[in-house]
C-alpha atoms as an extended CHARMM CRD file, in Angstrom:
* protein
*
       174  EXT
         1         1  UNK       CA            126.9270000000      131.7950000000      119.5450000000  PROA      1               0.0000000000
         2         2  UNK       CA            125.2100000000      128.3980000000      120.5860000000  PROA      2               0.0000000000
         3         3  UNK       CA            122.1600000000      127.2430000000      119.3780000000  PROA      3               0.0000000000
         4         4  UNK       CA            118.8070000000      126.6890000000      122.2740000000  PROA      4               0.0000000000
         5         5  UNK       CA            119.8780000000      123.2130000000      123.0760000000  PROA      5               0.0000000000
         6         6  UNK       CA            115.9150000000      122.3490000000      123.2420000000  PROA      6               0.0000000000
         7         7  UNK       CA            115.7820000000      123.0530000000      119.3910000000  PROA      7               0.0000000000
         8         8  UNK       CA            118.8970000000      120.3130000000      119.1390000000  PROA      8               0.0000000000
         9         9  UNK       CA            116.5300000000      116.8100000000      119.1870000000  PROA      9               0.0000000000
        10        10  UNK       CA            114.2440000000      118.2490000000      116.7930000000  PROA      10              0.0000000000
        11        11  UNK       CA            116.3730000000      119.2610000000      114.6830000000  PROA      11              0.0000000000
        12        12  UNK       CA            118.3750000000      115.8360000000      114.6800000000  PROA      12              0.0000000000
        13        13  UNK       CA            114.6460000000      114.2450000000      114.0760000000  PROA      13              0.0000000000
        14        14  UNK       CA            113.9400000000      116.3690000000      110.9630000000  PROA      14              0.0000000000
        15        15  UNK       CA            117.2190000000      115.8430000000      109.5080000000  PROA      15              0.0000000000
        16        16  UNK       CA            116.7880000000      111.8770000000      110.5480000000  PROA      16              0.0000000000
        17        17  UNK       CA            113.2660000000      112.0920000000      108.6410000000  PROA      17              0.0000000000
        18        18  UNK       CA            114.1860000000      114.0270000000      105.9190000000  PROA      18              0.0000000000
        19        19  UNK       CA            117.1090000000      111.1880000000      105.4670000000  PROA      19              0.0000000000
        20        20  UNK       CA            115.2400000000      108.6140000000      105.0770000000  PROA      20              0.0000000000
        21        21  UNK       CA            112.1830000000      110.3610000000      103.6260000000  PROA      21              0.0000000000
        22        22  UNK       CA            114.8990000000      110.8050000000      100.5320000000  PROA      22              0.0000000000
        23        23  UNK       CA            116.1200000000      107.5150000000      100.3550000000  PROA      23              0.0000000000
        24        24  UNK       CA            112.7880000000      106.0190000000      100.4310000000  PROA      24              0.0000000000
        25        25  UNK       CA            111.7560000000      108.3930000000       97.1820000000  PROA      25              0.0000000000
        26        26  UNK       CA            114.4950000000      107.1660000000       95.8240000000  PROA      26              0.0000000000
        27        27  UNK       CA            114.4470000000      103.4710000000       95.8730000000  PROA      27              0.0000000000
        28        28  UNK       CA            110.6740000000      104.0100000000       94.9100000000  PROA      28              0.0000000000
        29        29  UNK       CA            111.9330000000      106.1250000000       92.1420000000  PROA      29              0.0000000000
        30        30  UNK       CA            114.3470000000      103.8410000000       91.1850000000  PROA      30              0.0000000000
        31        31  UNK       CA            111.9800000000      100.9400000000       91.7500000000  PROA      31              0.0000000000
        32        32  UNK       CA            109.2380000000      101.9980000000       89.1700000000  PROA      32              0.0000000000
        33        33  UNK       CA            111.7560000000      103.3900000000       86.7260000000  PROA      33              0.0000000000
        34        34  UNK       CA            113.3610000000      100.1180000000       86.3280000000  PROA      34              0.0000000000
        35        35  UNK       CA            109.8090000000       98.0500000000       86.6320000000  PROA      35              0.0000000000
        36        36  UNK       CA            108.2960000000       99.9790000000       83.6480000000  PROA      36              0.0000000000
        37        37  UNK       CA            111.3210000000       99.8770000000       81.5550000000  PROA      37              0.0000000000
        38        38  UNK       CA            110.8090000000       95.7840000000       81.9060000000  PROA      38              0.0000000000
        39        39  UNK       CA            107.1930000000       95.9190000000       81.9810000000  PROA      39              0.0000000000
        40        40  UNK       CA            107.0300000000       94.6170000000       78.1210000000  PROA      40              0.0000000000
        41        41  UNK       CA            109.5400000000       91.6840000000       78.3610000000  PROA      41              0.0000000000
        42        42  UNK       CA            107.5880000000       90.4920000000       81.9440000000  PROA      42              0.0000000000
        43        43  UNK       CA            104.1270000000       91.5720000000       81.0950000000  PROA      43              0.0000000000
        44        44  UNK       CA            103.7160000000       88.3150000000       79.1510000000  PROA      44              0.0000000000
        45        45  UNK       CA            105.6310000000       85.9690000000       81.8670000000  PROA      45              0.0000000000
        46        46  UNK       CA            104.8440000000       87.2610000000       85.3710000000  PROA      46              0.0000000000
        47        47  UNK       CA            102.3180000000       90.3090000000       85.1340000000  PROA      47              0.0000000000
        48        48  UNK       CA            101.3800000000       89.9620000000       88.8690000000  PROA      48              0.0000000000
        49        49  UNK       CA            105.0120000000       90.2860000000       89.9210000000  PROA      49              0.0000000000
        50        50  UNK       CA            105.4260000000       93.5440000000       87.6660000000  PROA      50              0.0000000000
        51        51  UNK       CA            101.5520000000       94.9930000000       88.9940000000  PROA      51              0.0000000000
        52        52  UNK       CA            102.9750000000       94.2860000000       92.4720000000  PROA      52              0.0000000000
        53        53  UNK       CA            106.7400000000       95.6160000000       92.1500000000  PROA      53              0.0000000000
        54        54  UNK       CA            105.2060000000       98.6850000000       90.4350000000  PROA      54              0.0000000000
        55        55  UNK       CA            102.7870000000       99.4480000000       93.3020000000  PROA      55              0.0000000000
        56        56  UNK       CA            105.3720000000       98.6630000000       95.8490000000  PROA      56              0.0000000000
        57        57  UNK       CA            107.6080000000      101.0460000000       94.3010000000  PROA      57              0.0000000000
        58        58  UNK       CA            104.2180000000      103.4940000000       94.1070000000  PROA      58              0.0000000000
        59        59  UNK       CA            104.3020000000      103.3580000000       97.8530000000  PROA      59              0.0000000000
        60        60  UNK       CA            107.8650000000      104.2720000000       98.4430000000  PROA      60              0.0000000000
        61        61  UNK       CA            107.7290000000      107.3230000000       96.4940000000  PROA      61              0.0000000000
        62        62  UNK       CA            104.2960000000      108.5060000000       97.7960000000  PROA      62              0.0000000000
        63        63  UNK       CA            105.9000000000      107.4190000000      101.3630000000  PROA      63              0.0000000000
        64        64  UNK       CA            109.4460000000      109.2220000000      100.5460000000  PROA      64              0.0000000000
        65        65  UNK       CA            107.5870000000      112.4950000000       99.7700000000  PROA      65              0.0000000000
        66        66  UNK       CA            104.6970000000      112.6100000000      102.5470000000  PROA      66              0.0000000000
        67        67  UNK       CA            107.5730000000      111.4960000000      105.1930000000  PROA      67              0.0000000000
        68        68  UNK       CA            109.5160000000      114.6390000000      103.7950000000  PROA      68              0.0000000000
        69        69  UNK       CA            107.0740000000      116.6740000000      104.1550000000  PROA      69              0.0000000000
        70        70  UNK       CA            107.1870000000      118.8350000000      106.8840000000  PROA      70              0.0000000000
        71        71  UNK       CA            103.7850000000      119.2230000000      109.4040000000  PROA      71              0.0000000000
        72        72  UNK       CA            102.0480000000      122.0740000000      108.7230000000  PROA      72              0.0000000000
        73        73  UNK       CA            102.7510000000      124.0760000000      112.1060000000  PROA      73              0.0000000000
        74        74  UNK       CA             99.0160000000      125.5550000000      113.1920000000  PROA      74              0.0000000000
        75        75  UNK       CA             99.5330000000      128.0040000000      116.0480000000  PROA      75              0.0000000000
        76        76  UNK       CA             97.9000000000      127.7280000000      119.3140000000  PROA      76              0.0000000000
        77        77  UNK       CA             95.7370000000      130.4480000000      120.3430000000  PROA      77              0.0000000000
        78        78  UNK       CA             98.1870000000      132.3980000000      123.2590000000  PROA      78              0.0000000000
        79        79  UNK       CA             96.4270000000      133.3860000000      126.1220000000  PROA      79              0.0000000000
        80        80  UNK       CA             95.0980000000      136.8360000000      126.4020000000  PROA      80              0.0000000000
        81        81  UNK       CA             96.8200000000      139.4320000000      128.8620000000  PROA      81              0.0000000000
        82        82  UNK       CA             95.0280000000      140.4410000000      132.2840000000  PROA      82              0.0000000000
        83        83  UNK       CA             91.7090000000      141.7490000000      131.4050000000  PROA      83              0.0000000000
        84        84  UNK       CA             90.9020000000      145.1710000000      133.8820000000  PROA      84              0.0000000000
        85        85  UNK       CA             88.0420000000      146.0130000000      132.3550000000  PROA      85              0.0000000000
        86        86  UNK       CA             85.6070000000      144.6510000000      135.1150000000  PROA      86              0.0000000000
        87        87  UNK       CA             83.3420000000      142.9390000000      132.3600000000  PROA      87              0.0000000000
        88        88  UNK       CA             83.4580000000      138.9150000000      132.4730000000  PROA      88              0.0000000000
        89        89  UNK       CA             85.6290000000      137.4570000000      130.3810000000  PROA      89              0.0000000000
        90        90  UNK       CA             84.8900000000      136.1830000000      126.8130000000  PROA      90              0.0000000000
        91        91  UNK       CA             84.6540000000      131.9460000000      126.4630000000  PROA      91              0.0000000000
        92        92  UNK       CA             86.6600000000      130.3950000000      123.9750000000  PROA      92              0.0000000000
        93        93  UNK       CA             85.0650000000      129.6770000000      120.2480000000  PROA      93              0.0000000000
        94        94  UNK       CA             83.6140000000      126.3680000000      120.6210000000  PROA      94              0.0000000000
        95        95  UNK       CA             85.3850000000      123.3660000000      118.8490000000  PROA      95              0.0000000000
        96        96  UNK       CA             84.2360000000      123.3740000000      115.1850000000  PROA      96              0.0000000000
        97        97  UNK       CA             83.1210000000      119.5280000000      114.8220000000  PROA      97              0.0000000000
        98        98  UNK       CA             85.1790000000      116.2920000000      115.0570000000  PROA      98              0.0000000000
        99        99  UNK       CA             88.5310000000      116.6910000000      113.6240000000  PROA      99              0.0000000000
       100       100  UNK       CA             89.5380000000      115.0250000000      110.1930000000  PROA      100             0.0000000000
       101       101  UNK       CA             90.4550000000      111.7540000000      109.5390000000  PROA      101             0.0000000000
       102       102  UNK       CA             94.1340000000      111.1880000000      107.8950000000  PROA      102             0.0000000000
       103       103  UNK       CA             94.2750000000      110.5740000000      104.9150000000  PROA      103             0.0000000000
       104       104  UNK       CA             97.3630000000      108.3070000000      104.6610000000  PROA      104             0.0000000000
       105       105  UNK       CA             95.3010000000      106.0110000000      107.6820000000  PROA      105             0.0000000000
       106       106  UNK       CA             92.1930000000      105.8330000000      105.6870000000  PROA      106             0.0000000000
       107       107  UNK       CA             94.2310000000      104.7240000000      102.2780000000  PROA      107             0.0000000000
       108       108  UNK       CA             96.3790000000      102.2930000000      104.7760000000  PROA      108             0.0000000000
       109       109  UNK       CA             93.0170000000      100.7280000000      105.7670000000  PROA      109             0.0000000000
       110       110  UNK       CA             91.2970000000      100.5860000000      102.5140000000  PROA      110             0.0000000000
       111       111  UNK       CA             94.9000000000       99.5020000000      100.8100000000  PROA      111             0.0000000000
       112       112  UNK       CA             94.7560000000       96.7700000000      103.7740000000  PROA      112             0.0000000000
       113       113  UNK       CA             91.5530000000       94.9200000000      102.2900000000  PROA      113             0.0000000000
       114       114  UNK       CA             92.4900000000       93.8360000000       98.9960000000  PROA      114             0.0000000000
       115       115  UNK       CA             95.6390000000       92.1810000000       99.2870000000  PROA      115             0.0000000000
       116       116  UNK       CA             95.9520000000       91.0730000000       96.2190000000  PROA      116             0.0000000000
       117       117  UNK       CA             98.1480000000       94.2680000000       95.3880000000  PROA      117             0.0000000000
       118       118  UNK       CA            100.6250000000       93.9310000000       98.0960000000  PROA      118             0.0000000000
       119       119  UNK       CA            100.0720000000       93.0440000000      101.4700000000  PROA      119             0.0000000000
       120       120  UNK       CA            103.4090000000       95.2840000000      102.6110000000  PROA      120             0.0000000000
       121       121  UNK       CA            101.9840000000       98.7580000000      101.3340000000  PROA      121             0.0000000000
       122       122  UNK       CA             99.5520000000       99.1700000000      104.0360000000  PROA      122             0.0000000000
       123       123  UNK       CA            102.2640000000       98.1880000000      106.5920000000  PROA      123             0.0000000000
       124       124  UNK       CA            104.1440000000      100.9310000000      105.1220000000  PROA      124             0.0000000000
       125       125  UNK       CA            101.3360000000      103.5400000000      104.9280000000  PROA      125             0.0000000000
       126       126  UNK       CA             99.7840000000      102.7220000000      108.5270000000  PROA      126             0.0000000000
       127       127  UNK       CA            103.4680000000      103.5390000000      110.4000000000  PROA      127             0.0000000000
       128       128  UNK       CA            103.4260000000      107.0550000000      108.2630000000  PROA      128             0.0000000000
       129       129  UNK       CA            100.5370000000      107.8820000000      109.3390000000  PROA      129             0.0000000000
       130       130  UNK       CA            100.3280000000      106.9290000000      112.7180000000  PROA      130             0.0000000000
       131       131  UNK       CA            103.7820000000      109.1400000000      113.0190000000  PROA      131             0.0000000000
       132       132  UNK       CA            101.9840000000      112.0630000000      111.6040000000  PROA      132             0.0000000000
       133       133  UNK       CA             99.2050000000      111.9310000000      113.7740000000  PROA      133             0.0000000000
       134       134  UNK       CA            101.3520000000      112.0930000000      116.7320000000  PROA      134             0.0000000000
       135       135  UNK       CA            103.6830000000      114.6990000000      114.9010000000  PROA      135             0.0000000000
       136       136  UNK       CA            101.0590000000      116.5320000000      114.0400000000  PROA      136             0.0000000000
       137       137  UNK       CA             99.4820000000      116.5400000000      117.6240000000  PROA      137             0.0000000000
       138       138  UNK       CA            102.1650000000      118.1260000000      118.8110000000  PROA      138             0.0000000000
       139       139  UNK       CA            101.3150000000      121.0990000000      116.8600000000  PROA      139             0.0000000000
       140       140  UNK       CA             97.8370000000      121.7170000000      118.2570000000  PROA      140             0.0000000000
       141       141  UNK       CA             96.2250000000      119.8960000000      114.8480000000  PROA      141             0.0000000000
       142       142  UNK       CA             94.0560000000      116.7740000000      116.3220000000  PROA      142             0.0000000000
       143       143  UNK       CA             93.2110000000      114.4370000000      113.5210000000  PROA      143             0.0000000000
       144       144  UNK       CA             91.7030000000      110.8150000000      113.8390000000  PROA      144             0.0000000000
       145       145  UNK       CA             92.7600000000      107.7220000000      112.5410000000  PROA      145             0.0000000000
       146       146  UNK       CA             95.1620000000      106.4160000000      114.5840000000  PROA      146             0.0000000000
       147       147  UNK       CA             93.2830000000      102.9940000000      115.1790000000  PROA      147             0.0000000000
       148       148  UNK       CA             92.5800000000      102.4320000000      110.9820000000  PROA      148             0.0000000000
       149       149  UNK       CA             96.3940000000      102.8370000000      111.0310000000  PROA      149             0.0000000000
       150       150  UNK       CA             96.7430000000      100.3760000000      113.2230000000  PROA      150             0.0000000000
       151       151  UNK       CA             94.4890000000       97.6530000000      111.7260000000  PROA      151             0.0000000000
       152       152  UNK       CA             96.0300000000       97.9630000000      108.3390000000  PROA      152             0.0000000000
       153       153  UNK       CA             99.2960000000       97.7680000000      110.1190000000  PROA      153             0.0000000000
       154       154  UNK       CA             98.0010000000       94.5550000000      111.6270000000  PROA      154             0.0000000000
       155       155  UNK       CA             96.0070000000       93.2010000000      108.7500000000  PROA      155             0.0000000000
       156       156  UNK       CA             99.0910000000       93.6210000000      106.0360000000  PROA      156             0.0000000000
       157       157  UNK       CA            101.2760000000       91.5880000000      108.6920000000  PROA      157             0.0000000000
       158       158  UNK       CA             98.4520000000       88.7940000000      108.6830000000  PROA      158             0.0000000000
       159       159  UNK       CA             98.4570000000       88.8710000000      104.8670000000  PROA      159             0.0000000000
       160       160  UNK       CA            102.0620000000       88.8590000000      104.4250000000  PROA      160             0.0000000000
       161       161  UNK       CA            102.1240000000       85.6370000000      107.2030000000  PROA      161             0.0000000000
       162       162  UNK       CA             99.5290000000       84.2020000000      105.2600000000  PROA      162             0.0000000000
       163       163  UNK       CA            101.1620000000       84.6600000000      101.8440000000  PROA      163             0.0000000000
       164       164  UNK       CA            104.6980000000       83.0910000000      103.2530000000  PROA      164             0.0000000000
       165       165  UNK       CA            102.5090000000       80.0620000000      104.6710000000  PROA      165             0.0000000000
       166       166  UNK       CA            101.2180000000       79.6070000000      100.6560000000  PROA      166             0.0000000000
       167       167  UNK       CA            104.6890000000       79.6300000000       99.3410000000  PROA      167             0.0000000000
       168       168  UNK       CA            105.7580000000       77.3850000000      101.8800000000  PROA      168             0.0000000000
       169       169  UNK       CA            103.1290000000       74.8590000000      101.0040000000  PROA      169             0.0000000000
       170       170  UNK       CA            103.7050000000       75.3010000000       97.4600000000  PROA      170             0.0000000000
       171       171  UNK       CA            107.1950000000       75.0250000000       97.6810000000  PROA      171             0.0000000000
       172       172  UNK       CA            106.1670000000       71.2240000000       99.4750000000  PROA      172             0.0000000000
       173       173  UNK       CA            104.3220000000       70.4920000000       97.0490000000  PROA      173             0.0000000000
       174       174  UNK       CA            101.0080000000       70.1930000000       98.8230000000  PROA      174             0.0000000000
């Protein structure tokens, strides 16, 4: 018996998310694991290189496992069968307030103005979370954010530009 070949590109997605969802946990995993176990030879040396590799590798694990995370499926109300009653029909429930924020956007944009941490983790964090708004808007569950996602996206790129323009002059002595 063949699978619904609608249920095929989803299905390649999720397996395609889950994939990298798992390597990214990993390399985060593997990241921290092997920053902490030098964290007392480097602390003395370079402690802003082992704050920043440890945070780094903080973000790919929290990224690996809210990536792999499946949506939370909410259903949509179906709608009701022909009414022969002969009274008027009932009006839908009224929306209950504006929908949530995302988290991951609202950490992406807070993350996004101190870039003294590092400057790639709300990169990272905005792109999650602007797929799981869509994602989850698919379901039927609205949630806001989509535009602090953006900005960190946008403000970790200027930091990052502006951090390669200070090693560069550095590096030429200036």
């Amino acid at each position: 018996m063949n699978p619904p070949t609608d249920l095929l590109p989803k299905a390649k997605s999720a397996l395609a998310r889950k994939t990298f969802a798992v390597i990214l946990g990993v390399l985060g995993g593997v990241l921290i694991l092997g920053v902490i176990s030098t964290i007392p030879t480097e602390a003395v040396n370079d402690p802003a290189g082992t704050v920043s590799g440890t945070v780094f590798g903080l973000a790919l694990l929290v990224g690996g496992i809210m990536l792999y995370r499946s949506p939370r499926k909410q259903f949509v109300m179906q709608q009701p069968a022909e009414d022969r009653s002969g009274l008027p029909p009932i009006p839908p429930p009224p929306p209950l307030g504006r929908p949530p924020f995302n988290r991951l956007a609202v950490w992406s944009f807070i993350l996004s103005l101190y870039p003294i941490a590092t400057p790639y983790v709300p990169i990272i964090l905005g792109f999650v979370a602007r797929s799981q708004i869509k994602e989850r808007a698919t379901y039927g569950r609205v949630e806001r954010g989509g535009r602090l996602a953006v900005s960190a996206i946008v403000a970790g790129f200027v930091w990052t530009a502006l951090f390669v323009l200070w090693v560069v002059l550095l590096s030429m002595g200036m």
